[in-house]
C-alpha positions as a Markdown table, in Angstrom:
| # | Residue | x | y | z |
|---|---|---|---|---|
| 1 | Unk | 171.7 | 114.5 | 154.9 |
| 2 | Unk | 168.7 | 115.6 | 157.1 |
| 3 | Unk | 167.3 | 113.1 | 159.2 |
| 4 | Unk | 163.4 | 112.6 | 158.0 |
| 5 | Unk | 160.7 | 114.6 | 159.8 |
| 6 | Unk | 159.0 | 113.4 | 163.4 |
| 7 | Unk | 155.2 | 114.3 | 163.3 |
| 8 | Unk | 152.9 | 113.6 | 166.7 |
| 9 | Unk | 150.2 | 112.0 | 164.4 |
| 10 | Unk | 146.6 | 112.1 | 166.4 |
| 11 | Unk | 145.3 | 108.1 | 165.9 |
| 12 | Unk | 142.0 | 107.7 | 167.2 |
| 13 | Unk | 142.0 | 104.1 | 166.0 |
| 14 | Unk | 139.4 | 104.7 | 163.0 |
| 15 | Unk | 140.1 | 104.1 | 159.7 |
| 16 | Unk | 141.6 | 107.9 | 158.3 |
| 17 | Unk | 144.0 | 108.2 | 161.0 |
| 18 | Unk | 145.3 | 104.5 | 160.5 |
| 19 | Unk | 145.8 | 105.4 | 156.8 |
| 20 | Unk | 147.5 | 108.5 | 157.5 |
| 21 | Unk | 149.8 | 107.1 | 159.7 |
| 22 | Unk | 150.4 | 104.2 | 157.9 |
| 23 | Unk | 151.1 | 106.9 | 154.7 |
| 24 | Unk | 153.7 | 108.5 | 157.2 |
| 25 | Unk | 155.5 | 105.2 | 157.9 |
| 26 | Unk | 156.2 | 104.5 | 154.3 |
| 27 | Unk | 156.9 | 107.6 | 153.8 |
| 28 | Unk | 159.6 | 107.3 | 155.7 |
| 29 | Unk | 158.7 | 109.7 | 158.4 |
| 30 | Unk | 159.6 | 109.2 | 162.1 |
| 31 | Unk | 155.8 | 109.2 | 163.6 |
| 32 | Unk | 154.9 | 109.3 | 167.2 |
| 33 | Unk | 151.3 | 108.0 | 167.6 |
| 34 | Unk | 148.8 | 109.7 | 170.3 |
| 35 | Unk | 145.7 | 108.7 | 171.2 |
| 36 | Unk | 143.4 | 110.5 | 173.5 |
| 37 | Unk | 141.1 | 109.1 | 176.4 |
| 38 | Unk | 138.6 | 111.9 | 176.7 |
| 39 | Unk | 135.9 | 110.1 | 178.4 |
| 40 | Unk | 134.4 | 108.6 | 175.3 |
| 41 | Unk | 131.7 | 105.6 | 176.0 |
| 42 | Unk | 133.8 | 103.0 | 175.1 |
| 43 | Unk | 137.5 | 102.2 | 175.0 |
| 44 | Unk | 137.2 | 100.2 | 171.9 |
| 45 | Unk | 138.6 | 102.9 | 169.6 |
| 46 | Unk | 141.7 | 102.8 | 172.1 |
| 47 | Unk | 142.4 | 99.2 | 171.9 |
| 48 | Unk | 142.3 | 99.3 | 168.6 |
| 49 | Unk | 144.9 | 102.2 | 168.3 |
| 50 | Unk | 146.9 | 100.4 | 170.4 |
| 51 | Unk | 147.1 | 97.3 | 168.0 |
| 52 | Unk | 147.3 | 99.3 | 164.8 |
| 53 | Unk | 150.7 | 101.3 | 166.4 |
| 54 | Unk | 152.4 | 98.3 | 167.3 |
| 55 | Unk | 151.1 | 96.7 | 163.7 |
| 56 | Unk | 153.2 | 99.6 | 161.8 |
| 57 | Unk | 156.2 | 99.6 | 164.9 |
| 58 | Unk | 155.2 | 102.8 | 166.1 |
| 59 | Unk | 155.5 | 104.5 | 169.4 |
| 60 | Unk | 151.9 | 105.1 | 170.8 |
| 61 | Unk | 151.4 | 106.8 | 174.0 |
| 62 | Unk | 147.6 | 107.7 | 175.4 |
| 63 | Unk | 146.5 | 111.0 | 176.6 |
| 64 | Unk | 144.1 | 110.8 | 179.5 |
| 65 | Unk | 142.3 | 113.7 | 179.2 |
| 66 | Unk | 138.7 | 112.2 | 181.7 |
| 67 | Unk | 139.2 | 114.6 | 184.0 |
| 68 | Unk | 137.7 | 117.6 | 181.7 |
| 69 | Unk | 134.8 | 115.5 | 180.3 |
| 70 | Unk | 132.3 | 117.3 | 181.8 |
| 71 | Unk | 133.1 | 120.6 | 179.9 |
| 72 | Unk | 132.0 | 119.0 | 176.5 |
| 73 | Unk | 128.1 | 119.0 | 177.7 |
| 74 | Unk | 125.2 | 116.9 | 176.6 |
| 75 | Unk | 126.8 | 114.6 | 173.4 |
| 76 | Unk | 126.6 | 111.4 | 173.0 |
| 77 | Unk | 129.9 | 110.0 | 172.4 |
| 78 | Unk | 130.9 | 111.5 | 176.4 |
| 79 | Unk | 127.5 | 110.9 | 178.1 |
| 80 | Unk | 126.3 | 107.1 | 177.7 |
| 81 | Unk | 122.8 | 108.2 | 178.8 |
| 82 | Unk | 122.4 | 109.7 | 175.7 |
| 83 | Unk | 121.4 | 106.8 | 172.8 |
| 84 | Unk | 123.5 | 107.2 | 169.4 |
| 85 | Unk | 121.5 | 107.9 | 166.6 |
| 86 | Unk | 121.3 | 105.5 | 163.6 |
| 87 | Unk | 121.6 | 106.8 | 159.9 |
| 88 | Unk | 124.0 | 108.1 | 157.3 |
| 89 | Unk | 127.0 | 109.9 | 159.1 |
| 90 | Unk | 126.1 | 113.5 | 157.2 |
| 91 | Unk | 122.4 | 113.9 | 158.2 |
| 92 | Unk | 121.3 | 116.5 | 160.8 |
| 93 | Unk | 120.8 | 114.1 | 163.7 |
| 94 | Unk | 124.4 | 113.0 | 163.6 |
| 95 | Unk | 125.3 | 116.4 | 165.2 |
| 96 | Unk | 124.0 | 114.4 | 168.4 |
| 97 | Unk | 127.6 | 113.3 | 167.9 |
| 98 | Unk | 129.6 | 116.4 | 168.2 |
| 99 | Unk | 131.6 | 116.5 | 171.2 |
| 100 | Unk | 132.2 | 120.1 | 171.3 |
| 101 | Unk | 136.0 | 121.5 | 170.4 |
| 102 | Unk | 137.6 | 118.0 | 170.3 |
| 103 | Unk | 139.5 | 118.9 | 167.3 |
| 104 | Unk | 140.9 | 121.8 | 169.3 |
| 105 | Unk | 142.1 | 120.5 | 172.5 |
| 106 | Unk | 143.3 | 117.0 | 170.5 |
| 107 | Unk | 145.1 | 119.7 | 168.1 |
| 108 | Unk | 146.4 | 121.8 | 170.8 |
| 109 | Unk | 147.4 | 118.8 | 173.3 |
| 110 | Unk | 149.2 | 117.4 | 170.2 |
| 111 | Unk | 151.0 | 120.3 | 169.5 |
| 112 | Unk | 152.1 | 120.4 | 172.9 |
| 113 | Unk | 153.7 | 117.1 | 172.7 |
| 114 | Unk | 155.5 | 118.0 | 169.7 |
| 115 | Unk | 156.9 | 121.1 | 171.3 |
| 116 | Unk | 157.7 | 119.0 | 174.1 |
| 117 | Unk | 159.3 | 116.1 | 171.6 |
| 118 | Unk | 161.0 | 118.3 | 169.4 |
| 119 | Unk | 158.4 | 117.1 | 166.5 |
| 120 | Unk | 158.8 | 119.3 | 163.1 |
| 121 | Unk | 154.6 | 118.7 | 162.7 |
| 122 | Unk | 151.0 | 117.3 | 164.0 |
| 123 | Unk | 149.5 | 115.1 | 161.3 |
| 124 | Unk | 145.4 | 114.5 | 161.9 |
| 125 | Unk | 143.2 | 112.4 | 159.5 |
| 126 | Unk | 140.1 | 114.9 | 158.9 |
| 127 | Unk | 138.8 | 114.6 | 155.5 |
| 128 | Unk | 135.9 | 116.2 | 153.3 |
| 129 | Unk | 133.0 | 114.1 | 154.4 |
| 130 | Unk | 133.8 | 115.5 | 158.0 |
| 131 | Unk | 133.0 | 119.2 | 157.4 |
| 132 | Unk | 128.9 | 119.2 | 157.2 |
| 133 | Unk | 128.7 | 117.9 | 160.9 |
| 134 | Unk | 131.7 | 118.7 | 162.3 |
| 135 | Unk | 132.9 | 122.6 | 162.4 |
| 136 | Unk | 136.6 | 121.9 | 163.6 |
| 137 | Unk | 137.1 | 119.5 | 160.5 |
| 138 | Unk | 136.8 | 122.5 | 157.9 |
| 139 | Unk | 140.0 | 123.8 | 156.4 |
| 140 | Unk | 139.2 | 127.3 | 157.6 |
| 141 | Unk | 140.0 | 126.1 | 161.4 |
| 142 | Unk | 142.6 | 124.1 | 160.4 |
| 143 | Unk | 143.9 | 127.0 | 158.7 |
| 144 | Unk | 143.4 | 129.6 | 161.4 |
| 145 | Unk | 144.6 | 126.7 | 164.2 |
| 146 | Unk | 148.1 | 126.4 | 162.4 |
| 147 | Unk | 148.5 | 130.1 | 163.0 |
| 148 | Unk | 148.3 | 129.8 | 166.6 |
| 149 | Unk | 150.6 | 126.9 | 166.7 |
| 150 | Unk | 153.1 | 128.4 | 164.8 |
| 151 | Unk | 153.1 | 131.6 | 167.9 |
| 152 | Unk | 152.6 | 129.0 | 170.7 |
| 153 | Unk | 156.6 | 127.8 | 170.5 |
| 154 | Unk | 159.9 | 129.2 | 169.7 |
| 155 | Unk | 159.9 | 125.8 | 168.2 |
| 156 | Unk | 158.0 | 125.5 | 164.6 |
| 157 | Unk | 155.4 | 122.5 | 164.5 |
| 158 | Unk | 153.4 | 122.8 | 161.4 |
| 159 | Unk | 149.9 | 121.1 | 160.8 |
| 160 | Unk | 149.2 | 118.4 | 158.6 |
| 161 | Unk | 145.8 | 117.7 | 157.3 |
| 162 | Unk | 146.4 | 116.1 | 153.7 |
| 163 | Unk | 143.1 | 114.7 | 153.6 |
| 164 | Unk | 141.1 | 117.3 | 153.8 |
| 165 | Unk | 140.0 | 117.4 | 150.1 |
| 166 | Unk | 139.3 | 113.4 | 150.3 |
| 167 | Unk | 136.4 | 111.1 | 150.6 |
| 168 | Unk | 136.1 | 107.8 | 153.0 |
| 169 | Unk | 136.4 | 106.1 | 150.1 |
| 170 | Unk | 140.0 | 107.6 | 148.6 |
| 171 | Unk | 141.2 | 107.3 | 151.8 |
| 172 | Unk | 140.1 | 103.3 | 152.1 |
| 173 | Unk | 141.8 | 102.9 | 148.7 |
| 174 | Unk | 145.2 | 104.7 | 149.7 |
| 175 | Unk | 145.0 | 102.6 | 152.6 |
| 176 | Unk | 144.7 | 99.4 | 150.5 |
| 177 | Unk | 147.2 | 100.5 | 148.1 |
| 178 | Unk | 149.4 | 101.0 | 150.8 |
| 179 | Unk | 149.1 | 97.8 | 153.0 |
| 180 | Unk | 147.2 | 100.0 | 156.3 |
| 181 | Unk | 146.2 | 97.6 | 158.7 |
| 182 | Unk | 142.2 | 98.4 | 157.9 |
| 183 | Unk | 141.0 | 95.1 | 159.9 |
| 184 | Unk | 142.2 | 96.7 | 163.1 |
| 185 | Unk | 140.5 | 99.3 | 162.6 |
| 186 | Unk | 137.5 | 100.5 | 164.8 |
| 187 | Unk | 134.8 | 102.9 | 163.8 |
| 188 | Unk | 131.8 | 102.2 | 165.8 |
| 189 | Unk | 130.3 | 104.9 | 168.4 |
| 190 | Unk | 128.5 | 101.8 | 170.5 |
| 191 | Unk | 131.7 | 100.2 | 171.2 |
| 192 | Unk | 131.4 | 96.0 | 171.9 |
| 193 | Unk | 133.0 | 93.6 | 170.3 |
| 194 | Unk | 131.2 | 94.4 | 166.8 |
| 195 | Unk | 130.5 | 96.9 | 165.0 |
| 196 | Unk | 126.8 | 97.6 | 165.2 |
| 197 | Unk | 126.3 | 98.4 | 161.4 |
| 198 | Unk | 123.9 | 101.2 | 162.1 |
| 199 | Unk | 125.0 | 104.0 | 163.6 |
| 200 | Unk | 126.5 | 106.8 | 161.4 |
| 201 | Unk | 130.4 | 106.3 | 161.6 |
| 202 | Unk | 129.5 | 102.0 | 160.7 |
| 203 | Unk | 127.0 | 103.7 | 157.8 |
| 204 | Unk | 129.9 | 105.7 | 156.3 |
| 205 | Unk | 132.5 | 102.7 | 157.2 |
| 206 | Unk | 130.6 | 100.4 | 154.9 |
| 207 | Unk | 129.7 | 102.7 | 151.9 |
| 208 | Unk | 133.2 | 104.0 | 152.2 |
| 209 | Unk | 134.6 | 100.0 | 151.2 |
| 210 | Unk | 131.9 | 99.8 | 148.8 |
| 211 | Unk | 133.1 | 102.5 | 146.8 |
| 212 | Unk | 136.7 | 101.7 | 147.0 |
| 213 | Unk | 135.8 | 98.4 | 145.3 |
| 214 | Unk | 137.9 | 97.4 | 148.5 |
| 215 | Unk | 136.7 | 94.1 | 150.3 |
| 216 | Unk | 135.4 | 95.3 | 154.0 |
| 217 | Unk | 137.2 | 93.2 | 156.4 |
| 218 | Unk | 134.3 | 94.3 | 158.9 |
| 219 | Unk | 132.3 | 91.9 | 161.1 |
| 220 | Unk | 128.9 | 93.8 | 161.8 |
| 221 | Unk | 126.0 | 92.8 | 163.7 |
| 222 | Unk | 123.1 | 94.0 | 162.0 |
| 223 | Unk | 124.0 | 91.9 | 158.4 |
């Protein structure tokens, strides 16, 4: 019998890469869970990714990639200058919260790490709600991006996206269904020690439980 896949899975400590990697564990598969420290304005997200790993006995390691900040320009979840807009996650000033090929360079760096590991895939949570503000969330990159993974290596890494065609609120339901460790979870761009309930990822966080029918295990300071 073949021994069950390894996938690097990219965990950025938010709730769609939790549920995927919780999926993955019950799955059976062997998972290896990377985070990325990119410069962001809070470390928040990584704490929690670091709790949510060792929740689902996984290894986590953190890639520190700070010293290229500077290339992702005027966004901001890099530059804490910049104030984070309020509002629903899909309207037009949430692009204020693009940091510029993320997806890529997480995709790529991951893929590296697999080659490197000896990984059979790189699993990532993207999902439908992501594609109106985000370009490198669309299946058409992910599409074209798995090419060039698949040349990069004489070793095969394919690249898992299976929530592309979902909503926040399927994947909050799979992750109930499943036992995913939602309450350490961390979505908010402003960081502290509570979600601030106002900007767009805390927006899309709490409709996303409300149409699960899913109790929000969320503490947020604007109630």
């Amino acid at each position: 019998m073949n021994p069950p896949e390894k996938s690097v899975v990219i965990l950025s400590g938010g709730l769609d890469s939790t549920v995927l990697l919780a999926k993955l564990v019950a799955d059976g598969r062997r998972c290896l869970a990377l985070t990325f420290n990119y410069g962001q304005r809070h470390a928040r997200e990584i704490e929690a990714a670091r709790a949510i790993a060792a929740a689902l006995g996984v290894e986590h390691t953190v890639g520190d990639l700070r010293g290229i900040a500077a290339l992702f320009g005027s966004n901001c979840l890099t530059d804490a200058a910049l104030p984070v807009p309020d509002g629903h996650y899909t309207e037009e000033r949430m692009k204020a919260t693009v940091v510029p090929g993320r997806n890529l360079l997480f995709l790529s760096a991951a893929a590296a790490l697999a080659f490197s590991r000896g990984c059979d895939t790189v699993a990532y949570g993207a999902h439908g709600g992501d594609h109106a503000i985000y370009p490198d969330c669309r299946p058409e990159f992910a599409n074209a991006l798995e090419k060039a993974i698949a040349l990069a290596d004489w070793h095969h890494v394919a690249l898992e996206r299976p929530f592309v065609s979902l909503t926040k609120a399927d994947i909050v339901r799979l992750g109930a269904e499943i036992g995913a460790p939602l309450e350490l979870t961390w979505s908010c761009y402003r960081g502290g020690d509570t979600h601030c309930g106002r900007c767009g990822t805390c927006v899309e966080r709490r409709e996303a439980f409300a149409l699960a029918g899913v109790p929000d295990p969320t503490e947020y300071a604007s109630e």
